[in-house]
ZADO-1210 file (C-alpha; in nm, 4 decimals, padded with zeros to 6 digits):
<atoms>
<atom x="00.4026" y="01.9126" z="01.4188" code="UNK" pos="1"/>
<atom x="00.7370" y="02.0911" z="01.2890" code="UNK" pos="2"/>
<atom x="00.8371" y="01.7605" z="01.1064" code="UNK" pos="3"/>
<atom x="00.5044" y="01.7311" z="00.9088" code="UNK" pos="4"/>
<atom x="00.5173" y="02.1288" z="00.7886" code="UNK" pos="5"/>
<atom x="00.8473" y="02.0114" z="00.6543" code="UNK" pos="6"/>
<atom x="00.7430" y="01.6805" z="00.5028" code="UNK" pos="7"/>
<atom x="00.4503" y="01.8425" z="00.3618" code="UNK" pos="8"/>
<atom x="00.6250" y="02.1505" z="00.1630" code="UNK" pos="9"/>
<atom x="00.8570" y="01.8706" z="00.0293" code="UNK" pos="10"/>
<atom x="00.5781" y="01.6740" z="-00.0819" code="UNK" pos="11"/>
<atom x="00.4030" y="01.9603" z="-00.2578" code="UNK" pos="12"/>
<atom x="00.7470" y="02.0070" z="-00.4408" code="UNK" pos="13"/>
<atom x="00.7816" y="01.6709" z="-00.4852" code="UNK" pos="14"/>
<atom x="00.4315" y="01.6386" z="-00.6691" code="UNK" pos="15"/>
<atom x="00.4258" y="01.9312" z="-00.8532" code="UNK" pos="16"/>
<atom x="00.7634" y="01.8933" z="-00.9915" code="UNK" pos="17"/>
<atom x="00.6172" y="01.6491" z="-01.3075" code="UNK" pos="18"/>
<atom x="00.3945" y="01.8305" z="-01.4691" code="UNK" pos="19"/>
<atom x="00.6115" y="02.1466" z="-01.4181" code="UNK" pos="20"/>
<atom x="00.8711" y="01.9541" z="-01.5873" code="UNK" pos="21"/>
<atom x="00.5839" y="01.8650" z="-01.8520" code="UNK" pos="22"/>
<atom x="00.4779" y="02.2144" z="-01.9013" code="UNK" pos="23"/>
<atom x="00.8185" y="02.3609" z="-01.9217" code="UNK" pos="24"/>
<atom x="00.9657" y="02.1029" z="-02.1934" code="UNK" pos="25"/>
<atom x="00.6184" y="02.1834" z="-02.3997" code="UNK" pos="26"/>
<atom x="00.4107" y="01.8396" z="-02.3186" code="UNK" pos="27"/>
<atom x="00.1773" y="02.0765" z="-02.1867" code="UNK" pos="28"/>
<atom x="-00.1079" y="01.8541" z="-02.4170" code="UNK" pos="29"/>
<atom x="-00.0404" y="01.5844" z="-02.1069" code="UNK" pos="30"/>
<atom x="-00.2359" y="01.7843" z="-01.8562" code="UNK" pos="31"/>
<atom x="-00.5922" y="01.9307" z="-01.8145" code="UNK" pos="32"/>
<atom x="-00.7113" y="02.2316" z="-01.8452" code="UNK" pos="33"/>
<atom x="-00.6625" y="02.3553" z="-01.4811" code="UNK" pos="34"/>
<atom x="-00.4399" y="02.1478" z="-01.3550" code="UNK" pos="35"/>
<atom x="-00.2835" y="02.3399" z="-01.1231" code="UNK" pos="36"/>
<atom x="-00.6232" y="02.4763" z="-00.9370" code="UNK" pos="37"/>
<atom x="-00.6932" y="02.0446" z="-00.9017" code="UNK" pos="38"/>
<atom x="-00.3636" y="02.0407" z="-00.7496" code="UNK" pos="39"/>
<atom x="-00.4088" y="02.3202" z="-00.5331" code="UNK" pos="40"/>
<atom x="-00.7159" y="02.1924" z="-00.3973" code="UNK" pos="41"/>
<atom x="-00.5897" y="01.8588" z="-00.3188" code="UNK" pos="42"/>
<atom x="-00.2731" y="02.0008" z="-00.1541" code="UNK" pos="43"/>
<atom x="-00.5085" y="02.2229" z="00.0418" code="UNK" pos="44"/>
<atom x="-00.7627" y="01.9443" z="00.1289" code="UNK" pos="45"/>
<atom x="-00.4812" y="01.6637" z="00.2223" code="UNK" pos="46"/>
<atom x="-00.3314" y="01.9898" z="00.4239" code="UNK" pos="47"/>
<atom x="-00.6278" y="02.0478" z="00.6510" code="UNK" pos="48"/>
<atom x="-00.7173" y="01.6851" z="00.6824" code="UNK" pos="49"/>
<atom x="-00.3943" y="01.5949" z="00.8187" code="UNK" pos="50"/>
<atom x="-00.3688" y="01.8725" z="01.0778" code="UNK" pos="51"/>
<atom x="-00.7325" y="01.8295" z="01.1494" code="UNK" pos="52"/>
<atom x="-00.6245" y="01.4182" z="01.2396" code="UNK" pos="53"/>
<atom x="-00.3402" y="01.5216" z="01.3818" code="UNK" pos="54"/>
<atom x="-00.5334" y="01.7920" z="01.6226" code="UNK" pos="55"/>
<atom x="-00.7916" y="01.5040" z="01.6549" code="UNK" pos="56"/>
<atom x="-00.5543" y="01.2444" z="01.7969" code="UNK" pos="57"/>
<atom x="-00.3597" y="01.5217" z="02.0256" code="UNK" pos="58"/>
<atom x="-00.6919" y="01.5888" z="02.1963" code="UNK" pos="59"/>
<atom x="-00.8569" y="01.2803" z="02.2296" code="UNK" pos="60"/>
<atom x="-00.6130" y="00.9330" z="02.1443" code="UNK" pos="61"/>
<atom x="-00.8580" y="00.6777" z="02.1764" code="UNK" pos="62"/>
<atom x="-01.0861" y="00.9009" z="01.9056" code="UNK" pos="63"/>
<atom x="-00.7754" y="00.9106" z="01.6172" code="UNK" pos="64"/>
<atom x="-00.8742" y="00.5945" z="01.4106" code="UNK" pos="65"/>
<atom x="-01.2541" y="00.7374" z="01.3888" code="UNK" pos="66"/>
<atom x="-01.1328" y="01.0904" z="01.3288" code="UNK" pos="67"/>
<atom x="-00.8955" y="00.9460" z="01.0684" code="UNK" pos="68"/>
<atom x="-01.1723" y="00.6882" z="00.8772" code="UNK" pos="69"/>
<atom x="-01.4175" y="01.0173" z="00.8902" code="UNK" pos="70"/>
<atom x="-01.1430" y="01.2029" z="00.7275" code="UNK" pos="71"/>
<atom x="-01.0774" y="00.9768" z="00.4519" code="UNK" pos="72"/>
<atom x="-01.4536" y="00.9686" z="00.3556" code="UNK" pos="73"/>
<atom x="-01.4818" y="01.3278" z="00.4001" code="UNK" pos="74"/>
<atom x="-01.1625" y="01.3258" z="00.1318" code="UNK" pos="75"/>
<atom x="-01.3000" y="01.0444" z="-00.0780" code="UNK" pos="76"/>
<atom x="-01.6554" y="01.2470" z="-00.1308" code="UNK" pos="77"/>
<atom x="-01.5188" y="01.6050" z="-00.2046" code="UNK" pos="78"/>
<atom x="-01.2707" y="01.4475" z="-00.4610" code="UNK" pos="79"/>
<atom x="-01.5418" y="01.2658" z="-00.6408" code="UNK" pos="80"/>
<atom x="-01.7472" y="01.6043" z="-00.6288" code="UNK" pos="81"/>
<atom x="-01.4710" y="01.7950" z="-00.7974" code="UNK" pos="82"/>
<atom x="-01.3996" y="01.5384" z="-01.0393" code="UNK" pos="83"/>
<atom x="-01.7908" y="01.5529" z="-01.1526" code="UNK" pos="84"/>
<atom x="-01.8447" y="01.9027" z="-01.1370" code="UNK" pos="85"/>
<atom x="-01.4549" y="01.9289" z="-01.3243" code="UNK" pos="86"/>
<atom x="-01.6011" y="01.6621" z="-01.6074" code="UNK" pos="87"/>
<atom x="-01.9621" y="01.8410" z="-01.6253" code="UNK" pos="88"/>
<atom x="-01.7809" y="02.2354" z="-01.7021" code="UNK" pos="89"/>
<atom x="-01.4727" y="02.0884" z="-01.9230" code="UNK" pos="90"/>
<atom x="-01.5112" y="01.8315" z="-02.2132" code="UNK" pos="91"/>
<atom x="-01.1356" y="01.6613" z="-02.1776" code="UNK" pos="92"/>
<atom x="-00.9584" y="01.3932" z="-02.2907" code="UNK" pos="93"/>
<atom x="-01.0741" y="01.1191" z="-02.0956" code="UNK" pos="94"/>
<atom x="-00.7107" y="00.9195" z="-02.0338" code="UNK" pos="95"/>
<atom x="-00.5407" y="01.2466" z="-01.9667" code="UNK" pos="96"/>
<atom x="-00.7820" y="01.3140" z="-01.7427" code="UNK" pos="97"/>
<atom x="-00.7783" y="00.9839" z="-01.5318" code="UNK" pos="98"/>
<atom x="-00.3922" y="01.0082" z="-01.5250" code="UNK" pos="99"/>
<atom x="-00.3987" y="01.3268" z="-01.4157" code="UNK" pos="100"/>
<atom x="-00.6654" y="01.3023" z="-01.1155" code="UNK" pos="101"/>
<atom x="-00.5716" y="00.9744" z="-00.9937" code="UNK" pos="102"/>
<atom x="-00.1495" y="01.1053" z="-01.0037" code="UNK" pos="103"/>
<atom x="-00.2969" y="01.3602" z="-00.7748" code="UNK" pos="104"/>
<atom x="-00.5018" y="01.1907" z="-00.5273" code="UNK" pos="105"/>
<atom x="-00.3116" y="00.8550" z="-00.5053" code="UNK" pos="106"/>
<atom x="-00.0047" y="01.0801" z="-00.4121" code="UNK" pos="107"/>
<atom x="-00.1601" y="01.2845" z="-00.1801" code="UNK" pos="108"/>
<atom x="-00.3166" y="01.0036" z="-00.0257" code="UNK" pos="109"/>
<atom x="00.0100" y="00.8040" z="00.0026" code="UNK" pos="110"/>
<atom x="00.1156" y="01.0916" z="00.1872" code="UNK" pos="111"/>
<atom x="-00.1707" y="01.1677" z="00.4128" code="UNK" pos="112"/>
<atom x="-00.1255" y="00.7793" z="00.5182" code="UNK" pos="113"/>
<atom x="00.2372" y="00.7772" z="00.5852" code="UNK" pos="114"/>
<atom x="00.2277" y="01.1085" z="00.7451" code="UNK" pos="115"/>
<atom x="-00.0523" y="00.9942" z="00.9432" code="UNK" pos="116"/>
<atom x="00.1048" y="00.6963" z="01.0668" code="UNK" pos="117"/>
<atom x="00.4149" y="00.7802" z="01.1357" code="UNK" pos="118"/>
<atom x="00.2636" y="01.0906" z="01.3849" code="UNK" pos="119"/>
<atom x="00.0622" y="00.7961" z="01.5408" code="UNK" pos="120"/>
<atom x="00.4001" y="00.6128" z="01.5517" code="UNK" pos="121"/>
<atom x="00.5791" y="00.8900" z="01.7598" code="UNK" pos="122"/>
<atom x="00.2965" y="00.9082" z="02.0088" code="UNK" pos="123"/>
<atom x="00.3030" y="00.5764" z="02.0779" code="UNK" pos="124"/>
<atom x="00.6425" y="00.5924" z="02.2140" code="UNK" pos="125"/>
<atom x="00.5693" y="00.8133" z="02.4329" code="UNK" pos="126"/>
</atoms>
């Protein structure tokens, strides 16, 4: 559990390094209007879904690949929520938009998998 704390508050740096970079040299036109709340709730959301897996699969190993699909779809349908209600209260740029969700959630969800994996990984040595 101590190695994904770690791997996670590098990959929040990780992430959010970009568009800090893009805000600080004044490409600020490059992201949406609240930006950082979308990546604050994806960080939170890919947060509680992994330790929720994780927690799943400690309790109950033969459950982890159904706790893990019903995670993802959980994940899927609250991103596509935001993203509506996000496009219904702000009129954006539509590219910058699409570059900016889909940097979010396709990194997240790289890291969601390969943390995932690699916990199921460990306990299968065991």
């Amino acid at each position: 559990m101590k190695r994904f704390f770690i791997a996670f508050g590098i990959a929040v740096i990780a992430i959010a390094l970009p568009p800090a970079l893009l805000n600080f040299f004044g490409k600020s036109q490059l992201l949406i209007p609240g930006f950082w709340l979308i990546y604050q709730f994806f960080s939170s959301l890919t947060f509680l879904i992994c330790l929720g897996v994780i927690w799943g699969q400690q309790k109950n190993a033969t459950l982890g690949g159904q706790v893990f699909l019903g995670s993802t779809t959980l994940k899927l349908l609250l991103c596509m929520t935001i993203a509506l209600i996000y496009l219904h209260k702000y009129k954006v740029n539509d590219v910058v938009f699409v570059l900016n969700y889909f940097y979010l959630y396709f990194l997240y969800t790289a890291f969601e998998i390969y943390s995932l994996l690699s916990n199921l990984r460990v306990q299968n040595k065991k």
